[in-house]
C-alpha positions in Angstrom: -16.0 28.1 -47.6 -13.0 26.6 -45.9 -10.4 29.3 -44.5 -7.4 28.1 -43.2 -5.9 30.8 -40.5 -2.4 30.4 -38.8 -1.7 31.9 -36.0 1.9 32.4 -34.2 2.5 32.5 -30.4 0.4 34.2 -27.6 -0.5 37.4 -28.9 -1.5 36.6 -32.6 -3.7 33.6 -30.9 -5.6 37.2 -29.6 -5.9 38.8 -33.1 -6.9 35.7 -34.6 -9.6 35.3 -31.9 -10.9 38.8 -32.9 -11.0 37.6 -36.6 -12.6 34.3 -35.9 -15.3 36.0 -34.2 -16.0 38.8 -37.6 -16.1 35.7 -39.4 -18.4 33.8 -37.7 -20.6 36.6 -37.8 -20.1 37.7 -41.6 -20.1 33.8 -42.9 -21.2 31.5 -40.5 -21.3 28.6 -42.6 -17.7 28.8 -42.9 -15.3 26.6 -41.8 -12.5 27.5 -39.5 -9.2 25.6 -39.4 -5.5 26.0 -39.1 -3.0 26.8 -36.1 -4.1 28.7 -33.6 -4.5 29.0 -29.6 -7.1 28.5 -26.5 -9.0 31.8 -27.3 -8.9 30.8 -31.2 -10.3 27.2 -29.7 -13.1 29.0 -27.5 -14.6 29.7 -31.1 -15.3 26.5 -32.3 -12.1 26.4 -34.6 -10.6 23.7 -35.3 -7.5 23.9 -34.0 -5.3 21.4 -35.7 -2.0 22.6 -34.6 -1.5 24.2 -31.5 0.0 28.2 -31.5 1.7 27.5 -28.3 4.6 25.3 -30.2 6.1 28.7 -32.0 5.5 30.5 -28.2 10.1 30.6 -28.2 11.4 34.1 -27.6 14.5 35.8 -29.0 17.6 34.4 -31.7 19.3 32.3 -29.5 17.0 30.1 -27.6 14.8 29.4 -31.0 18.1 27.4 -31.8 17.5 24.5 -29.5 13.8 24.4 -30.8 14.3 24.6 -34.5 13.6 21.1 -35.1 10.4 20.9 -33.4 9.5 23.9 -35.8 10.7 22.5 -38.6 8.7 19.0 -38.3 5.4 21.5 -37.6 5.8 23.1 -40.9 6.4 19.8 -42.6 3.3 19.0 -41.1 1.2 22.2 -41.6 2.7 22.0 -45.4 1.4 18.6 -45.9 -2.2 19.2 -43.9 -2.6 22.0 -46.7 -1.7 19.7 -49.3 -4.8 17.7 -48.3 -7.4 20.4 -47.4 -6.9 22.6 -50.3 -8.4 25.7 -48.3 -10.1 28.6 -50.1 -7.5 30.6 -48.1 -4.7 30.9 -45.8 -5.0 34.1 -43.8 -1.2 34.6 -41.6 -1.2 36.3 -38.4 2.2 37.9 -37.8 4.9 34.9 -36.9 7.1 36.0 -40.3 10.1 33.9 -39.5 8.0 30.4 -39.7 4.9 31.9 -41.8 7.8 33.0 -44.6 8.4 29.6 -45.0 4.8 28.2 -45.1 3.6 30.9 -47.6 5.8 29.6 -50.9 3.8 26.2 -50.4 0.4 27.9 -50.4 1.2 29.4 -53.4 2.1 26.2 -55.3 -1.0 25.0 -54.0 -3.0 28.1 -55.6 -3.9 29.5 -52.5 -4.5 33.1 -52.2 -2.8 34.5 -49.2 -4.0 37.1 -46.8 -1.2 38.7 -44.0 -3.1 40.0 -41.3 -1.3 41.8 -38.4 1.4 42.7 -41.0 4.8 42.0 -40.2 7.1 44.0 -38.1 10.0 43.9 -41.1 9.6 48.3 -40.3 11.8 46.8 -37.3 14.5 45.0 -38.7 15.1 43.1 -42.0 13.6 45.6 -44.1 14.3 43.6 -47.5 11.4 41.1 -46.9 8.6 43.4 -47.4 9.6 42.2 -51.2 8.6 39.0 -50.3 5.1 40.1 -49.0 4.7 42.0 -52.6 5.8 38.9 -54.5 3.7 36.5 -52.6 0.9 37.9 -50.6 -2.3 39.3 -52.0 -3.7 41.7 -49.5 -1.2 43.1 -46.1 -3.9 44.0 -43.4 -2.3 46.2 -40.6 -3.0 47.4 -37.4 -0.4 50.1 -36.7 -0.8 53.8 -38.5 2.5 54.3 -39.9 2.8 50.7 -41.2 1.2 52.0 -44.3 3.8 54.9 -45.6 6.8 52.2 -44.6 5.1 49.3 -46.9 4.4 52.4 -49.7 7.9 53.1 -50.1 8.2 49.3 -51.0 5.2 49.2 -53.9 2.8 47.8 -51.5 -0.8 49.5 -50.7 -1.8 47.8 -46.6 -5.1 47.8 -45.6 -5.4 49.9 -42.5 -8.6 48.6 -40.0 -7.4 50.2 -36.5 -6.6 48.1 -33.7 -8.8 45.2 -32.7 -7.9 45.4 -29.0 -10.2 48.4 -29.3 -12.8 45.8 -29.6 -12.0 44.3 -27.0 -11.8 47.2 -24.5 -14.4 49.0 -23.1 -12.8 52.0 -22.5 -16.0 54.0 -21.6 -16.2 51.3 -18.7 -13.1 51.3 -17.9 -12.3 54.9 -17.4 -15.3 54.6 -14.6 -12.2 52.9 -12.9 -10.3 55.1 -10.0 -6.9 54.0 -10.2 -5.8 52.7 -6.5 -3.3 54.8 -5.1 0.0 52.6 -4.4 -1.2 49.5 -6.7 1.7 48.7 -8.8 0.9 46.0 -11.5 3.0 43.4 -13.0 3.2 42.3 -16.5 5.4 40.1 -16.8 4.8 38.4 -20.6 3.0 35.1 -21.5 6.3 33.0 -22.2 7.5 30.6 -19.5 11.2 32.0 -20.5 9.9 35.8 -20.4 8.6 35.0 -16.5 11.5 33.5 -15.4 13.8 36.3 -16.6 11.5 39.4 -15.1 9.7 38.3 -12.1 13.3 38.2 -10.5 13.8 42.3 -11.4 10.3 43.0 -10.5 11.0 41.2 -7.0 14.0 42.9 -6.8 12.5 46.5 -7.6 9.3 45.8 -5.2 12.3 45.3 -2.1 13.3 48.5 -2.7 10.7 50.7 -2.5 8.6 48.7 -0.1 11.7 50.0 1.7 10.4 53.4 1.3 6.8 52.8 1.5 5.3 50.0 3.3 2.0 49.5 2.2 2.2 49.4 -1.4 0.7 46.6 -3.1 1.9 44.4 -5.9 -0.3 42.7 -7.9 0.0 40.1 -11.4 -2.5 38.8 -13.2 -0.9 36.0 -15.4 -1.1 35.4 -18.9 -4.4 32.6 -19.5 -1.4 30.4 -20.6 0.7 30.5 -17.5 -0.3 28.9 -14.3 -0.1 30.9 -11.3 1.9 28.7 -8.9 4.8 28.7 -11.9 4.7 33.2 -11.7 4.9 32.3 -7.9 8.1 30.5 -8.4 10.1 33.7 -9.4 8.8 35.8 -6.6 10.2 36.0 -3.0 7.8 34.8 0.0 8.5 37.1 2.3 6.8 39.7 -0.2 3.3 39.5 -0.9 1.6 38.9 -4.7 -1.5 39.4 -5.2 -2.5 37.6 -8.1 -6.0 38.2 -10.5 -7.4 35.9 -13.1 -6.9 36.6 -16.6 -10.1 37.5 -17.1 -9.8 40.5 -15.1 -6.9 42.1 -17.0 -8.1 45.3 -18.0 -9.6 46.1 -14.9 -6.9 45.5 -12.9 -5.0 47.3 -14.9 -6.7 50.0 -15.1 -7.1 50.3 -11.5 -3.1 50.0 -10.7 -1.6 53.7 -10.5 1.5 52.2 -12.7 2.6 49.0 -14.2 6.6 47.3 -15.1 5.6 45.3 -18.2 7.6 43.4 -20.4 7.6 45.0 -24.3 4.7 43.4 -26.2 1.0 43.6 -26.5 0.2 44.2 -22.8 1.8 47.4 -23.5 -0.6 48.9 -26.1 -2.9 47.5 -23.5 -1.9 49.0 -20.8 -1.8 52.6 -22.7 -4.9 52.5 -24.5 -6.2 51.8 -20.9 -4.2 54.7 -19.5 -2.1 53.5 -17.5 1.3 54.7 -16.9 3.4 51.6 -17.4 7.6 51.4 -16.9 8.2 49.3 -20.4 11.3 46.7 -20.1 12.6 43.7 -21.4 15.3 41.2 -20.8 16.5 38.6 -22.5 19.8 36.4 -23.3 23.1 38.6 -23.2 23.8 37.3 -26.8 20.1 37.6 -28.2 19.9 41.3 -27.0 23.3 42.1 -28.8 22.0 40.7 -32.0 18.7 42.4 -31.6 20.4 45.9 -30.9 22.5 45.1 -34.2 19.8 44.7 -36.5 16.9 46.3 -35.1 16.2 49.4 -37.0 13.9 51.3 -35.2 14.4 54.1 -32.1 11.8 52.2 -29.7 10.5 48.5 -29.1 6.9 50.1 -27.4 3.9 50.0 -29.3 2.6 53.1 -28.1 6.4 55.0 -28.4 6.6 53.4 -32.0 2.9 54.8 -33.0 3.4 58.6 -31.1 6.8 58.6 -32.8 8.6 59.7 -29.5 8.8 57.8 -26.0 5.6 58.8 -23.9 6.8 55.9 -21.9 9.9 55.2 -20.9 11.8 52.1 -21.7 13.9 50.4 -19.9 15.7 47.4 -21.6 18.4 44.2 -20.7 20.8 46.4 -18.0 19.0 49.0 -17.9 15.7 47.1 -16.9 17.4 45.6 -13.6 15.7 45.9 -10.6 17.4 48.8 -8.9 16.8 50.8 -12.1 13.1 50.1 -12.0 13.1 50.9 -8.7 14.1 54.5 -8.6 12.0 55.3 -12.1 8.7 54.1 -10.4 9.7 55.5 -6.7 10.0 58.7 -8.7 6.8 58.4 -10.7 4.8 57.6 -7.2 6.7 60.4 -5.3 7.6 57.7 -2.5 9.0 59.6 0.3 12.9 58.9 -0.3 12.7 58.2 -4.0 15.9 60.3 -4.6 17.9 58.2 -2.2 17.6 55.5 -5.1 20.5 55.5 -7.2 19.2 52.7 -9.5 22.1 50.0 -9.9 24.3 53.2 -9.8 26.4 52.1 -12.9 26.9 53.7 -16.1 24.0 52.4 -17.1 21.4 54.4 -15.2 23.5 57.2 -15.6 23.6 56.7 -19.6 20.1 54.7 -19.9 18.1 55.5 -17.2 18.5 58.7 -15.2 17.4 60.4 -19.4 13.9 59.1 -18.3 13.2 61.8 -15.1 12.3 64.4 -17.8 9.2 66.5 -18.9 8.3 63.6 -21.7 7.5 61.0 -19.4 9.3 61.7 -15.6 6.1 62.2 -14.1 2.8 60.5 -13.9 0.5 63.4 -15.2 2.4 64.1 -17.8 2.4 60.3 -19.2 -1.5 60.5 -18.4 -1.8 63.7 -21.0 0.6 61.2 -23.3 -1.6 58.2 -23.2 -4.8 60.3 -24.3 -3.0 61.6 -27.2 -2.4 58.1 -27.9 -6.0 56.7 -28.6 -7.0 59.6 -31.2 -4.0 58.0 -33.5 -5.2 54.6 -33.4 -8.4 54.7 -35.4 -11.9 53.7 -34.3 -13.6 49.7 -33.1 -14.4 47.6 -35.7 -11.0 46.2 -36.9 -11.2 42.7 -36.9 -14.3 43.5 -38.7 -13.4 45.2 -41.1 -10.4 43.1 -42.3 -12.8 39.8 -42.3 -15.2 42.0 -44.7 -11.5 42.7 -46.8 -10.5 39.1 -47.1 -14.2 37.8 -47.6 -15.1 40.7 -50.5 -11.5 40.1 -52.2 -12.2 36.1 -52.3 -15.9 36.9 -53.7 -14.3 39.4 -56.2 -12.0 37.3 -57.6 -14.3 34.2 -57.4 -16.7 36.4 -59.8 -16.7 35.4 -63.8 
């Protein structure tokens, strides 16, 4: 059996690793290939194309890219052309995937679209395509399945692999250190450079209250140290952990600023209390806040179905904003002398966050535990390799 799995950016590189690995177990003979990243590579797949090319973050800055992507699909395109796989199994990635799929349908290749889309978000319309084109939707989020129902679609719900990958049991052995404030700052080069300033910014300010805090990063496996470093003042000191110690370190950080993406979920299955933000282009955010359809960009607000923890996005994510939020959340002696950037923005944005929701560490605690009974049980990435494997055999079957 040849599979051919694609993988987009950073995070599906994850899932796809997690899939890989159910594979491997359920058909071992099987032969892995595609487009995928260095934990897809750990697992002896061949990695033809490399998921870092599509790592490019919001509208704008994909612009100055576009032909680089455009001569890797001509490439995957023609690569399927010649390997004929059994299947092509997508991972998320819709804007470059929705142009790969068509050709693997030409070519007779069933398709399987794992990590399903985020069209709930924006661009509702294209869950059409996915009921044209694709023959099973495997998702990972809960109330993905009543959205794609109102379009004709029946997805496969398996949980969420990165219960597989934490051991919560373990980690909830884990004191969190009083004062530890983490930093997530995303696994794009673009990402880092556009919040390790805030996060610099906010740590001034409330070492200002409380000297002997401690600030801590552990960079994505992707990212090299020294280039996190390069964002961050001297004068203040990082503490930096190897990727491999994520989840610990998280969990033993009393909060954490994050930038919006997977770290997130993370970070709450954990149960840690984490400040979510973002920032991006001025332009890319206004388009984004035109066409995005949904009340939250947080996993784990978008799941719960209200914000359990706050967001703080483009303005409203600066560094004096972050600031007073978290001086509030650690009760820093002072914390009320913080203002934020004291524009209509925290006044409009921010200063709605100090409430009973999410204004207060123990409350986001009880939040976060509330969280894990909605996301289903281990076993995901297992069970979606058993869905794609049983579907292939069933329609293999005379």
């Amino acid at each position: 059996m040849k599979l051919w799995i694609s993988a987009g950016e950073i995070s599906g590189d994850l899932h796809g690793s997690f899939l890989c690995g159910a594979l491997r177990r359920l058909r071992p003979e099987a032969r892995l290939m595609g487009m995928g990243g260095p934990r897809m590579r750990a697992l002896a797949f061949e990695s033809i194309f490399q998921a870092e090319e599509l790592s490019v973050m919001g509208f704008t800055e994909v612009l100055s890219h576009l032909p680089r992507i455009f001569r890797l699909l001509k490439n995957i395109k023609a690569r399927l052309r010649q390997e004929r796989p059994d299947a092509l199994v997508v991972i998320d990635a819709p804007d470059f995937h929705f142009r790969l799929i068509p050709e693997a349908e030409r070519l007779g290749i069933p398709i399987y679209y794992y990590i399903s889309p985020k069209v709930w978000a924006w661009r509702q319309g294209r869950a059409k395509f996915i009921k044209r084109h694709v023959r099973r939707l495997i998702s990972i989020l809960p109330f993905e399945v009543d959205f794609y129902r109102r379009f004709g679609l029946e997805a496969d719900y398996v949980g969420n692999p990165l219960l597989d990958q934490l051991d919560l049991p373990a980690l909830d052995q884990i004191r969190p250190r009083t004062g530890w404030i983490g930093l997530m700052p995303g696994s794009r080069r673009k990402e880092i450079s556009l919040m390790m300033p805030a996060f610099a910014q906010a740590a001034r300010l409330m070492l200002a209250l409380k000297a002997d805090l401690r600030f801590i990063c552990a960079p994505a496996p992707s990212l090299d140290e020294k280039y996190v470093r390069s964002f961050w003042p001297e004068d203040i000191p990082l503490y930096c952990r190897p990727p491999e110690e994520r989840y610990a370190f998280m969990r033993e950080c009393e909060m954490l600023l994050a930038a919006s993406g997977t770290a997130v979920l993370e970070s709450a299955l954990i149960g840690t209390p984490t400040l979510i933000t973002y920032r991006g282009s001025a332009l890319s955010f206004r388009i984004a806040k035109a066409v995005v359809k949904v009340p939250y960009v947080g996993l784990p607000n978008l799941i719960c179905g209200r914000e359990i923890m706050p967001e703080l996005l483009q303005d409203a994510g600066s560094g004096p904003n972050l600031a007073a939020l978290a001086a509030r959340w650690l009760e820093l002696p002072g914390a009320d002398s913080l203002n934020g950037s004291g524009d209509r923005t925290f006044a409009r944005e921010v200063r709605p966050k100090f409430s009973a929701e999410c204004g207060n560490l123990e409350q986001v605690r009880r939040n976060l535990a509330d969280l894990r009974q909605l996301v289903g049980k281990p076993g995901a990435a297992q069970r979606a390799a058993g869905i794609i494997l049983e579907d292939l055999a069933a329609a293999a079957a005379p």
